[in-house]
C-alpha positions as CSV (number, residue, x, y, z in Angstrom):
1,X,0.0,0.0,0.0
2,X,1.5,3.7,-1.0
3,X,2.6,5.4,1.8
4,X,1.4,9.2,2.5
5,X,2.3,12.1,4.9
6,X,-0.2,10.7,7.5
7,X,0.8,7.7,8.1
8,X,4.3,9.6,9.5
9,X,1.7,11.9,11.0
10,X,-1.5,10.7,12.4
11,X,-2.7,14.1,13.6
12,X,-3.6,14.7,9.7
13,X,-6.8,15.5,9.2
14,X,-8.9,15.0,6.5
15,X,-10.6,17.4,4.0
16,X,-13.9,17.2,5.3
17,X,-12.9,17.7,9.2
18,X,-10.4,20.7,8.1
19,X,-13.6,22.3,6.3
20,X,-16.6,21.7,8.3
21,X,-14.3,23.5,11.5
22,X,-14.0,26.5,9.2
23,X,-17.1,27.1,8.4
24,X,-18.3,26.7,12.2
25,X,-16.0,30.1,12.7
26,X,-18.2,32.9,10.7
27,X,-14.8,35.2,11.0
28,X,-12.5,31.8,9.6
29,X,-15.2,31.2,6.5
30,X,-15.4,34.5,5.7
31,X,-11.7,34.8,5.7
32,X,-11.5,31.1,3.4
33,X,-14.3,32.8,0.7
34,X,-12.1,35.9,0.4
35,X,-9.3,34.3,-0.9
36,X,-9.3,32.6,-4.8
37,X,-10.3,29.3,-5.3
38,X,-6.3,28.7,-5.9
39,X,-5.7,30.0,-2.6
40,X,-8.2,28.0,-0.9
41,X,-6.9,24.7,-2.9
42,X,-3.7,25.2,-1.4
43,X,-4.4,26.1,2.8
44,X,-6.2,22.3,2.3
45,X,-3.9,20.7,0.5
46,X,-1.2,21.8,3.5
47,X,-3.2,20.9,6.4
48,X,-4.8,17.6,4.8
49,X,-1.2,16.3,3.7
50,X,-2.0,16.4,0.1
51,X,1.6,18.4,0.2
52,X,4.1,19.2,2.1
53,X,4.3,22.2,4.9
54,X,5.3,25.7,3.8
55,X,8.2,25.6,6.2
56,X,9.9,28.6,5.2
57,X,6.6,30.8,5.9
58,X,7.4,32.9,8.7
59,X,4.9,31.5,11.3
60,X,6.0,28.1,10.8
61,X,9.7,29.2,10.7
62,X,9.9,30.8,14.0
63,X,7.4,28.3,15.8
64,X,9.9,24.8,14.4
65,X,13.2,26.7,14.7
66,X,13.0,28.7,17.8
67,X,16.4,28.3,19.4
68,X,14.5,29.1,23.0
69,X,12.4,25.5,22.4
70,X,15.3,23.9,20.5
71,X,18.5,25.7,20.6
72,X,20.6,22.6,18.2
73,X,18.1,23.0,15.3
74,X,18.6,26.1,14.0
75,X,22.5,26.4,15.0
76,X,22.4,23.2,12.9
77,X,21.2,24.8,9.9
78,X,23.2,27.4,10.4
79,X,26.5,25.3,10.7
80,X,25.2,23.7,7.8
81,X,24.5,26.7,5.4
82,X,28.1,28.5,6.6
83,X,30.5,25.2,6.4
84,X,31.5,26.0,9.8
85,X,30.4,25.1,13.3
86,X,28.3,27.7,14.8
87,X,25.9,27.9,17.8
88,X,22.9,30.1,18.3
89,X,22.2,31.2,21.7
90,X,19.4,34.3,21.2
91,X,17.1,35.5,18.8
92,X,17.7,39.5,18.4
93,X,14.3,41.8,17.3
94,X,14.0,43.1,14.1
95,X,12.2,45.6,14.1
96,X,15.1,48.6,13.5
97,X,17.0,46.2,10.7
98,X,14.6,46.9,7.7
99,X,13.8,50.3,5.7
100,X,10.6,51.3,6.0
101,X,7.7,49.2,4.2
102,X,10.2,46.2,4.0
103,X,9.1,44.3,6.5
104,X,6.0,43.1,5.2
105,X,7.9,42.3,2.0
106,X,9.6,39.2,3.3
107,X,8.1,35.8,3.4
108,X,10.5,34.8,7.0
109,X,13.1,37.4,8.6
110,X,15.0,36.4,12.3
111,X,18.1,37.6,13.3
112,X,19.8,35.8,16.3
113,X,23.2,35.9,17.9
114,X,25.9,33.5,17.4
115,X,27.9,32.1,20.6
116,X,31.0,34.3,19.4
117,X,29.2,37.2,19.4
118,X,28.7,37.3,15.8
119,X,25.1,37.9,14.4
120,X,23.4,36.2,11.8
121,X,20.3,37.9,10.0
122,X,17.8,35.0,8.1
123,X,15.4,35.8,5.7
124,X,13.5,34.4,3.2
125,X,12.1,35.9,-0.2
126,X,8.7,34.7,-2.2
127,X,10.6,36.9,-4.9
128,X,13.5,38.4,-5.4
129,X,13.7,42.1,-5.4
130,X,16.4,44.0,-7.8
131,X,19.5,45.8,-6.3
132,X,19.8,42.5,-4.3
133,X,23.6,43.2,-3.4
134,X,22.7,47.2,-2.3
135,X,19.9,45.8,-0.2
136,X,21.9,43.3,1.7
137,X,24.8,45.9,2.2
138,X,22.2,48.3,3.8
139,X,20.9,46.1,6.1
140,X,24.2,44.2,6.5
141,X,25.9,47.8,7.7
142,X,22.3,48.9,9.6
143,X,23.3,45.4,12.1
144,X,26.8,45.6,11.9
145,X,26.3,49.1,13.8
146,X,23.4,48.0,16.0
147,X,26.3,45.3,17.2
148,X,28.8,47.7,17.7
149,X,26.4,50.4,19.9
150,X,25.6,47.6,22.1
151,X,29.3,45.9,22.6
152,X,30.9,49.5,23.3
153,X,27.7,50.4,25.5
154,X,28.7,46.8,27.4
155,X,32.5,47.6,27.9
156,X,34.7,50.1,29.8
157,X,37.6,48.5,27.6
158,X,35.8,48.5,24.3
159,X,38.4,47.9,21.4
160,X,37.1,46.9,17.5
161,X,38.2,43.0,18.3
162,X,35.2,42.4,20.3
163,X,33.0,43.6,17.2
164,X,32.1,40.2,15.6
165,X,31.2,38.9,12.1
166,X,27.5,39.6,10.6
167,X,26.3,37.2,8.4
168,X,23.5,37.9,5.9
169,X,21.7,34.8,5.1
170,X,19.2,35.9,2.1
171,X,17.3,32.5,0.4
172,X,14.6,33.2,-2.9
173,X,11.9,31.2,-3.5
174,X,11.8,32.9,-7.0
175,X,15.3,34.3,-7.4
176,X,16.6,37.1,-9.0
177,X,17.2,37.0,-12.9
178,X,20.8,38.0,-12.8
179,X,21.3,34.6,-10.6
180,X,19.7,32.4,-13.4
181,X,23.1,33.1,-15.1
182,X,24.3,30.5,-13.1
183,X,22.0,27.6,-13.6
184,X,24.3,25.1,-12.3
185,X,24.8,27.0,-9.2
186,X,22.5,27.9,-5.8
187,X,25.2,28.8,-3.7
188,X,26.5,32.3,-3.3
189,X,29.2,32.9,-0.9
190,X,30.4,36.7,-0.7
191,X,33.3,38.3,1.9
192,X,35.7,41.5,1.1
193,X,39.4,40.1,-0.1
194,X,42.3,42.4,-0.8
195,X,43.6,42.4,-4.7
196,X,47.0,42.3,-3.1
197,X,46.4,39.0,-0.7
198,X,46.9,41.1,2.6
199,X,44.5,39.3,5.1
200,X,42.1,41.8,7.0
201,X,38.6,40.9,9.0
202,X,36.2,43.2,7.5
203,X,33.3,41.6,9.5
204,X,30.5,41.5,6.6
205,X,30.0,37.8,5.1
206,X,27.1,37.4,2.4
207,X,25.1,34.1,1.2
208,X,22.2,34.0,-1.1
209,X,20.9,30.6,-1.8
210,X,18.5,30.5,-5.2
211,X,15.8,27.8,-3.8
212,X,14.1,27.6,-7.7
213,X,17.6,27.0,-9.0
214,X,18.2,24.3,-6.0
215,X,15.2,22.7,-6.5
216,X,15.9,22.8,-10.3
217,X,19.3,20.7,-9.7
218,X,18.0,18.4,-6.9
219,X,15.2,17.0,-9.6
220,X,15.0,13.3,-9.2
221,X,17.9,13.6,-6.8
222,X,18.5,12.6,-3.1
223,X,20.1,15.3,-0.9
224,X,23.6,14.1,-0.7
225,X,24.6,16.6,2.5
226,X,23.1,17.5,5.4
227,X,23.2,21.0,3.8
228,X,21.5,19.6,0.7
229,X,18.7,18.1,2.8
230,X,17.9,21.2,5.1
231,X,17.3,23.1,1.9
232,X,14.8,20.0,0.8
233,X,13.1,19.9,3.6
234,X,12.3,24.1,3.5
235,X,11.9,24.3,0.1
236,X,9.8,21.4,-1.0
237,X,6.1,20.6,-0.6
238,X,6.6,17.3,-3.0
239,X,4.8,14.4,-0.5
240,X,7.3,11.7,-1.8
241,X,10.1,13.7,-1.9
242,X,9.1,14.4,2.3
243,X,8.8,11.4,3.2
244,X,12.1,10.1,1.8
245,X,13.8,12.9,3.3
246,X,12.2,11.9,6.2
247,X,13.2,8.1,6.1
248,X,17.0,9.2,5.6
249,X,17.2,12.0,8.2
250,X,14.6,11.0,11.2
251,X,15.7,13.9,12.7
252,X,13.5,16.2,10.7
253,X,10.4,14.4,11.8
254,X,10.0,16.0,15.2
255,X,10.3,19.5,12.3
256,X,7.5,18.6,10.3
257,X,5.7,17.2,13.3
258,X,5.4,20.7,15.1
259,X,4.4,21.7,11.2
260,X,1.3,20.0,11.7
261,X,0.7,20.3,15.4
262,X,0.4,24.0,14.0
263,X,-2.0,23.4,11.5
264,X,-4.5,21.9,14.0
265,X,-5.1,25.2,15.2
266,X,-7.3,26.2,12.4
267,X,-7.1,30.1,13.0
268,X,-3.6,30.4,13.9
269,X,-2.7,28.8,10.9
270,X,-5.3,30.8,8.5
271,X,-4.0,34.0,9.8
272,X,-0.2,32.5,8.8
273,X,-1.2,32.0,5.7
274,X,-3.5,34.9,5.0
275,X,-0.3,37.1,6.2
276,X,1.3,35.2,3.5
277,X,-0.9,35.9,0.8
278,X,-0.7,39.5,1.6
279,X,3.1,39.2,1.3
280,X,2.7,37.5,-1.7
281,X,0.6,40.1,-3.7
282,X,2.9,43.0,-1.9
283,X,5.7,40.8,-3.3
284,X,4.1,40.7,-6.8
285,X,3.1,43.9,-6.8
286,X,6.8,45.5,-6.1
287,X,8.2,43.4,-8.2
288,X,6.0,44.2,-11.0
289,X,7.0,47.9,-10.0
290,X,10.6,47.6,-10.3
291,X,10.8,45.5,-13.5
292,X,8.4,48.3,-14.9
293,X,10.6,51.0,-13.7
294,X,13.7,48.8,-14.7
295,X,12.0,48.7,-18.2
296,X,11.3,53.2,-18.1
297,X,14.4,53.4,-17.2
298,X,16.3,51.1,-19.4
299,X,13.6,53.2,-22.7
300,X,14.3,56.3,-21.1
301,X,18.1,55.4,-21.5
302,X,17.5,54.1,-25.0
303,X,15.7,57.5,-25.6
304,X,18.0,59.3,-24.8
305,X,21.0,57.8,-27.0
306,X,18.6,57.8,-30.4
307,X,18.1,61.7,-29.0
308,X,22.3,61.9,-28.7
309,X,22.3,59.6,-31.9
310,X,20.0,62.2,-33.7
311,X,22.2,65.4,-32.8
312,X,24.7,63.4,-33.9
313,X,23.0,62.7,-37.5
314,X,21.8,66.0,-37.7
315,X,24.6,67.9,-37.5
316,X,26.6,65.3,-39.8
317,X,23.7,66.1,-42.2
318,X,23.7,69.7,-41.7
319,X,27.6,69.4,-42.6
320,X,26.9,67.1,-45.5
321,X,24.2,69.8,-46.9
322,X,27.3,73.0,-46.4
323,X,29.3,71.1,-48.0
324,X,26.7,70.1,-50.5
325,X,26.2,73.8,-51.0
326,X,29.4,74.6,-51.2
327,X,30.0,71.9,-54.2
328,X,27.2,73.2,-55.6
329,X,28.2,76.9,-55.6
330,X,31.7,75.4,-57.2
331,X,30.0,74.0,-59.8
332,X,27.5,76.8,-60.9
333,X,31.0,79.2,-60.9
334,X,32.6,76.6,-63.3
335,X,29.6,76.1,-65.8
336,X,29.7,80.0,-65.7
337,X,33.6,79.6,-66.2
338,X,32.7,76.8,-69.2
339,X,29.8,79.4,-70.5
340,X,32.3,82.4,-70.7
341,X,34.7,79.9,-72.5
342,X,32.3,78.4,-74.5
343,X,31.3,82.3,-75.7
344,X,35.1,83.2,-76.0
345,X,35.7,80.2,-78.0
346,X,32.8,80.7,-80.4
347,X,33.5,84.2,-80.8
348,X,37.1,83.3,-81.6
349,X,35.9,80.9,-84.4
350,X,33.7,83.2,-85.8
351,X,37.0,85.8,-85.7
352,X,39.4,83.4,-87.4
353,X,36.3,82.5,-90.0
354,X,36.2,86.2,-90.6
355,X,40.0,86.3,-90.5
356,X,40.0,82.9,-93.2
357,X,37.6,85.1,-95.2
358,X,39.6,87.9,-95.9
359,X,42.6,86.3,-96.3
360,X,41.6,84.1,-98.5
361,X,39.9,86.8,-100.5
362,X,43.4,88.7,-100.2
363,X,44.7,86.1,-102.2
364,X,42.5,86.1,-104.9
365,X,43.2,89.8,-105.5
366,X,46.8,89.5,-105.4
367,X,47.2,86.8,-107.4
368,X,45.0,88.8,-109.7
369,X,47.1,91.8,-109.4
370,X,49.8,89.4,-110.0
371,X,49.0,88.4,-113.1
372,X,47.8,91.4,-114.5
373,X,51.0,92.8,-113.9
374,X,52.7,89.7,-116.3
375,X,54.3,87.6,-113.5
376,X,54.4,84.0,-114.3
377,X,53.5,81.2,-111.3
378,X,56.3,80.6,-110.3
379,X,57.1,84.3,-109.3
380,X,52.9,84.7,-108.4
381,X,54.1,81.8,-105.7
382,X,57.1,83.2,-104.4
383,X,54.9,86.2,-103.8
384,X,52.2,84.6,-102.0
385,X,54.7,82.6,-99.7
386,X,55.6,86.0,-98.5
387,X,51.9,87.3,-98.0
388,X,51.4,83.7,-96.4
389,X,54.0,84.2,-94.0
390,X,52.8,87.5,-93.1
391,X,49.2,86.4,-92.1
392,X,50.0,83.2,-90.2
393,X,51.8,85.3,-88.2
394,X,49.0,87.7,-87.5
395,X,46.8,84.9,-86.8
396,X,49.8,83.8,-84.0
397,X,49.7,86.8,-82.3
398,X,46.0,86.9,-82.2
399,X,45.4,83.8,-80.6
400,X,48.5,84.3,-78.7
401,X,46.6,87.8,-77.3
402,X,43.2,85.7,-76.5
């Protein structure tokens, strides 16, 4: 016979208890028909075992992983996530670590402090926002201070060594797009490192951990590490996946038996996961915010190189259409240069026809003269080779004078 999630956990109800108790609270089945049919789907499907607990909701979170009822599970995962041992010994209020309207954007937030003093702030993201580095650095620096006011408040002898490492622990449910550039990859480890190799503590340690890309990976897959399997067990709902988790780490039973201890009460649990509804559609709607405004910005940008590109073109064009001008102006002067020519050149033809004309005319009447006077040819040619000689040279120096 298949096994499900209630024969791990007998305390599972089943659909029809889970509903007829909510709609014997007027305030809990008005607050089940306000949500869409989607919604409604899913709170059942959670408390009945149909899938697995939302572990990484805030409410459920801080309930299972309280160090004050458990004090080795969360230093666990901790230990787990950082690759070093690490032991949690308080958890530290949040309220002064987020900007204003932030709050209510995260799906889980704790901050606690670490046995060496050293502070660790948790959170969890339904999506992730943009800027994700300048975010964390903000609130990374905004408890890095808080640490510092309280240890030099705390010591007559205050020097910076007893100002501890702050870790920022950031893990997306729907990671960022910039981190889908590393498909392969979930796990982001950041510190400051010198270019030159000289070793300083700067305090401020970063790890993002991309749950949709983890999930992606781990398809199929056991969890080969405990690391591998803390991350299951937060991040998946699967029933199978659960239970086989469950079968190779026991431990995480007493986790997901709490889960459903929870879920018994019917209006603690509906308030969880109304608060995370609400989160969700703030989430959506800032998101959908800043990829719009990421989108203005990015045509505004775009705009404004065509506008740069256009000044550009312009002024090449107003250029091409001086020098345009310019040729033109050059040309009109040289067809007026051609058209005098052409004038000069007629007018000298006509000249030398007129010149031909007479000379040739010349001719006849001297060699009528010639031989009216009794010379014979030969003596009428000798003549005319001096006549000849006479005229070509006139006709030099005229052309020679155009």
């Amino acid at each position: 016979m298949t096994k499900c999630l209630k024969d791990y956990f007998p305390m599972i109800r089943e659909r029809e208890e889970v509903v007829e108790e909510i709609q014997k609270e007027k305030i809990c089945y008005k607050k089940f028909l306000s949500w869409p049919e989607e919604q409604q789907e899913e709170f059942l499907d959670i408390c009945t075992g149909v899938k697995g607990l939302k572990l990484l909701y805030d409410g459920f979170f801080k309930e299972v992983m309280n160090p004050e009822y458990d004090p080795l599970r969360l230093s666990d995962f901790l230990s787990c996530l950082l690759n070093q041992k690490v032991k949690v010994i308080r958890v530290i209020p949040t309220d002064s670590t987020r900007l204003a309207n932030e709050s209510a954007l995260l799906a889980m937030d704790i901050v606690v402090e670490l046995e060496d003093g050293s502070i660790a702030n948790v959170e969890m993201q339904r999506i992730g926002y943009m800027f994700p580095g300048q975010r964390s650095a903000c609130y990374s620096a905004d408890l890095l201070l808080r640490q510092y006011k309280r240890v030099r408040g705390n010591k007559k002898d205050f020097d910076y060594r007893n100002v501890k490492n702050v870790y920022t622990i950031v893990l997306f449910e729907k990671s960022p797009k910039s981190f889908h550039g590393y498909p392969e990859t979930y796990y982001h480890f950041f510190e400051q490192k010198s270019d030159t190799g000289l070793q300083m503590e700067l305090l401020q340690k970063y790890l993002f951990i991309s749950l949709d890309i983890f999930r992606e990976n781990q398809h199929n897959k056991e969890s080969n590490s405990k690391r591998e399997a803390w991350l299951t067990l937060f991040s998946s709902d699967d029933p199978d996946t659960i239970m086989k988790l469950l079968e190779k780490y026991p431990v995480f039973r007493d986790i997901y038996r709490e889960g459903y201890q929870i879920c018994l009460n019917i209006e603690k649990v509906m308030e969880m996961f109304s608060e995370e509804l609400y989160i969700l559609d703030r989430n959506t709607e800032k998101y959908m915010f800043e990829e719009m405004q990421k989108e203005l910005n990015e045509m505004r940008e775009e705009y404004e190189e065509k506008q740069n590109e256009l000044v550009e073109v312009r002024g090449n064009l107003e250029e091409t259409r001086n020098s345009l001008e310019e040729a033109q102006n050059n040309l009109a002067e040289t067809q007026n240069s051609l058209e005098e020519a052409q004038n000069n050149l007629e007018e000298t033809q006509n000249n030398l026809a007129e010149m031909n004309e007479k000379y040739d005319q010349s001719i006849r009447n001297t060699v009528e003269i010639l031989r009216d006077m009794g010379l014979h040819d030969q003596e009428i040619i000798s003549k005319l080779s001096v006549k000849y000689q006479l005229a070509e040279n006139q006709i030099k120096k005229y052309l020679y004078d155009i």
